[in-house]
N, C-alpha and C positions, 0 to 999 in steps of 0.2 A: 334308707328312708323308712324301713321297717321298723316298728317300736314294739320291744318283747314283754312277752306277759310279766305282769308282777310290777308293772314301774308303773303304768299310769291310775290315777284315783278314779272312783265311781261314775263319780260326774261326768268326769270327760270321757270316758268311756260307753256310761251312757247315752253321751249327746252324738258321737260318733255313732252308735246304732241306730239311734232313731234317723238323724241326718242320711247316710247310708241307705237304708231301706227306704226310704224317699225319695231320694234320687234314682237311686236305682229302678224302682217302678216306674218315673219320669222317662229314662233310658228307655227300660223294655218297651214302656207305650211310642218313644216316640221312632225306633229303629226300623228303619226300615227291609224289605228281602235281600233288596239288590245288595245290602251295607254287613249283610250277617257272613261271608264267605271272608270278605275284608275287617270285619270284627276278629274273626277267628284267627286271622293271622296275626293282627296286631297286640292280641290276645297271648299267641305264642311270644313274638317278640318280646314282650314285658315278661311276661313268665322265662324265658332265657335269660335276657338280658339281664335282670334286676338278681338270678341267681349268683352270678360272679358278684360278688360284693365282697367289701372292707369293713370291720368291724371299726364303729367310730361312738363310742359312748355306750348309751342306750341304744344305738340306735343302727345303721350301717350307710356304706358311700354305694354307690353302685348306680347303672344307666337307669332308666325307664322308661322314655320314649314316651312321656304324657303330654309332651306337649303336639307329638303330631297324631296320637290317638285323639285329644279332644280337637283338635282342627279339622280330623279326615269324620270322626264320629261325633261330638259334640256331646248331647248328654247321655247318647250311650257310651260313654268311656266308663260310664260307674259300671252296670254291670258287665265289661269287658273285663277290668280290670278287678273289681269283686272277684271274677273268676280264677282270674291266675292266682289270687292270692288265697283262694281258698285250695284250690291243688299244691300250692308252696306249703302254706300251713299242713297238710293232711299228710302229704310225700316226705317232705322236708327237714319240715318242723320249723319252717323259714317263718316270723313273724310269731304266730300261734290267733288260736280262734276268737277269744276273748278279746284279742284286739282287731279282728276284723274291722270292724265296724268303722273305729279311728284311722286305721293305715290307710284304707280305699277313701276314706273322706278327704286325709289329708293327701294325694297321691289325683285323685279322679278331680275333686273340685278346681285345684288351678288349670287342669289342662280344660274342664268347662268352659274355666272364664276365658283362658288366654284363648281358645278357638274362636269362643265369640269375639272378642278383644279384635283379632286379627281378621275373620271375618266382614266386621264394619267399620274398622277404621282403618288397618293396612292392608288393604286390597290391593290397593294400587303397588305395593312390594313387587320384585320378582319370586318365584317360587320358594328360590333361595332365601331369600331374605325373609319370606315367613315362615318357611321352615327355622331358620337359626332362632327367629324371636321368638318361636313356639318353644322350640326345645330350652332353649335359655334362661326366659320370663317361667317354662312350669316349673323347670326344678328349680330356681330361686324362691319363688310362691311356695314350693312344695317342704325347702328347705326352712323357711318362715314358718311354715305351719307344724314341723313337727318341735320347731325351738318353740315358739306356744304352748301348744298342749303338754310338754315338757315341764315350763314354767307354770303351765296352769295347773301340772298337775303336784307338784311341791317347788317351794323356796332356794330348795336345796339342788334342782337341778335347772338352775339359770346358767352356771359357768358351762354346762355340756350343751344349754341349749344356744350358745353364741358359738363354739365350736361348731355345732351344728351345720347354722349358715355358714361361717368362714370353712369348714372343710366342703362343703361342698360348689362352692364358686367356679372350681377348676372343673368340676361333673359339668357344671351348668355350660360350662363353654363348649367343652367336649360334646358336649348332647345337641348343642347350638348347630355346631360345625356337622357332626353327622346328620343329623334331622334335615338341615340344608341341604343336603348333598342327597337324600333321597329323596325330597321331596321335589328335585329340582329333576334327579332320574325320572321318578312316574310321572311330570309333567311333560316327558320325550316320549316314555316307553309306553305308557297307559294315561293316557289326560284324561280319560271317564273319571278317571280316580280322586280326580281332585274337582269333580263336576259341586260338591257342595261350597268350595272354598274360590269359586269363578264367580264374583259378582260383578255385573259388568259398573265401569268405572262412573259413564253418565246416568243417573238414577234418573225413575221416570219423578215427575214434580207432584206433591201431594195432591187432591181429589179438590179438599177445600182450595188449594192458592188458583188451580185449572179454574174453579169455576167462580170467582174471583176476577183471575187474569180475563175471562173470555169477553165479559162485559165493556172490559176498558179497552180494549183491541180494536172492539166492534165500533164503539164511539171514535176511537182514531181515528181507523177507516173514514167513516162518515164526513169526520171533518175535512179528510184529507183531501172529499171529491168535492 
């Protein structure tokens, strides 16, 4: 998922920094005490896991676990994930600094979305099953976005940017099945853990249809004595 210095143009480049440091100050504001111990570790996670990697183009195969960082954190997965990548880069040499900006954009933003995604509209999943769509939907989204900025950044690397997505399919499953399988553990072993992603099934009914509804209740009543 990584993209190494030297390959992408100004632009995209650009627009990954500025994006980047926008979200990320979204994150910091919006993170919570209780979520910084559970940041840290997921934190690690990524920073591990994304080190074992495959060189595949420009670019590498390897886990990263963004889809159940932005489920368990939401818009702190930028700077969680900001961070491992900036130790990769300095330690490593894994990625490099000049592409900060774009790696974390393309890597933090799907697991954003797919948290929220999964948050309001498969709730009713069992654990498992939003963990699999977490981990699934990020890195397919994640694998999309870096054949983009690929493409958008020359002509000439469209045929590396469809390898892209087709090598990483078999990640996206793999990452599915593990992500399930832990998230379905801390829903046994720690269920506080997943107190962001508990929404209960019956919502309460908006404010305007309540007061609305209350009038025409009252009139039934009446007629009914």
């Amino acid at each position: 998922m990584h993209i190494a210095e030297g390959v992408l143009s100004i632009p995209v480049l650009g627009v990954g920094i500025v994006a980047t440091v926008a979200a990320t100050a979204i994150g910091l504001k919006k993170i919570e005490d209780r979520q910084i111990p559970q940041a840290g570790v997921l934190s690690a996670c990524f920073f591990v896991a994304s080190l074992i990697h495959l060189p595949l183009g420009f670019t590498s195969v390897h886990l990263i676990f963004n889809g159940l960082i932005g489920l368990l954190l939401g818009w702190a997965a930028f700077p969680v994930i900001l961070i491992a990548l900036i130790l990769q880069a300095l330690f490593f040499g894994f990625g490099g600094i000049v592409v900060l900006g774009i790696n974390c954009l393309n890597i933090a933003l799907p697991a954003v979305l797919v948290g929220y995604l999964i948050r309001h509209l498969a709730y009713a999943l069992p654990d498992w099953g939003k963990g699999f769509t977490a981990g699934f939907l990020a890195v397919f989204l994640t694998s999309l976005m870096v054949s983009l900025t690929l493409a958008f950044s020359s002509e000439g690397f469209v045929a590396s940017a469809k390898l892209v997505v087709l090598g990483h399919l078999p990640v996206a499953l793999i990452e599915g099945v593990v992500s399930g399988f832990a998230l379905a553990l801390m829903g046994k072993v720690r269920p506080g853990l997943l107190q962001p992603i508990s929404i209960a099934r019956a919502r309460p009914l908006p404010q305007e249809f309540c007061s609305e509804l209350a009038p025409a209740q009252a009139a039934k009543g009446t007629a009914n004595v």
